[in-house]
C-alpha positions in Angstrom: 8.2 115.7 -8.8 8.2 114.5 -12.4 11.8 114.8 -13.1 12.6 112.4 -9.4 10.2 110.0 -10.6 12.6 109.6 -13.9 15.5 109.6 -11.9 14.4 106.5 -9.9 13.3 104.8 -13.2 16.6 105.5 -14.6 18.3 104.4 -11.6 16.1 100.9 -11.7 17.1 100.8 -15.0 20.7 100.7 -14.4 20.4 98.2 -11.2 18.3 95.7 -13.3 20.9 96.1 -16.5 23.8 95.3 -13.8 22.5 92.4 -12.3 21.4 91.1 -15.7 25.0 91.5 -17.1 26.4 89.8 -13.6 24.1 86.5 -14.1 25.1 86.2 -17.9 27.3 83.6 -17.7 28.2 81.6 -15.3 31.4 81.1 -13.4 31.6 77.2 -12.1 35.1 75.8 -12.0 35.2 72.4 -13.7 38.1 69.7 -13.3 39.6 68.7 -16.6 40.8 65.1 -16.6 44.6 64.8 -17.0 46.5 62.7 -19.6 49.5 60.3 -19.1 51.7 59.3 -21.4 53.7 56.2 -21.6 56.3 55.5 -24.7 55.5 52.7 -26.5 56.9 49.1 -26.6 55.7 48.1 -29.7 55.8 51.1 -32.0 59.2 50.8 -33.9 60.8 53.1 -36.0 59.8 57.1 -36.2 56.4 58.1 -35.5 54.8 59.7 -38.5 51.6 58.8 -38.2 49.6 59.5 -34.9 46.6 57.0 -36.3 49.0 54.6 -36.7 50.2 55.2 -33.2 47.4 54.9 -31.6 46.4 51.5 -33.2 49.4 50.3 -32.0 48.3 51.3 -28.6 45.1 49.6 -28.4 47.0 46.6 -28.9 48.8 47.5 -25.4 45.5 48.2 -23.8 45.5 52.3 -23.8 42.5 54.0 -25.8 44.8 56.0 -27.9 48.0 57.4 -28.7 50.0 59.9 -30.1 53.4 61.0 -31.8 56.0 63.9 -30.1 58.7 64.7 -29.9 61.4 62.5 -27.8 64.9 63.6 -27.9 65.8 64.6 -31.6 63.3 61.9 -33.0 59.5 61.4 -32.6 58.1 58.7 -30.9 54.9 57.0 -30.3 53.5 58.0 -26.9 50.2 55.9 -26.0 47.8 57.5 -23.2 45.4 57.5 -20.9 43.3 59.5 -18.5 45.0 59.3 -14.8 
């Protein structure tokens, strides 16, 4: 009788230890916002600095900017969230 009575502690054991492990972390799905770029008007020359990029894009009403690569040069791409 003694050794079932471990068995079905051992076997709680294990249930509670699987459940714990399933509720650990959760799995939600969570939409990530998108970016769009736009090449910039203003900007001329290479892009070297993405700071200075995105100042120039403030001035053209985006909240930021950055440099890539466009062609064989890189040019000042300004963004925003779609």
């Amino acid at each position: 009788m003694l050794l079932s009575g471990r068995m079905a502690a051992s076997a709680l054991l294990l249930l509670v230890l699987l459940v714990a492990t399933e509720m650990g972390t959760p799995t939600r799905k969570v939409a990530e916002a998108r970016d769009c770029l736009s090449k910039s008007h203003k900007f001329k020359g290479a892009c070297l600095s993405s700071s200075n990029c995105a100042s120039i894009c403030r001035t053209e009403n985006f909240p930021g900017g950055e440099c890539k690569l466009d062609s064989f040069a890189r040019k000042c791409f300004c963004k925003r969230v779609c």
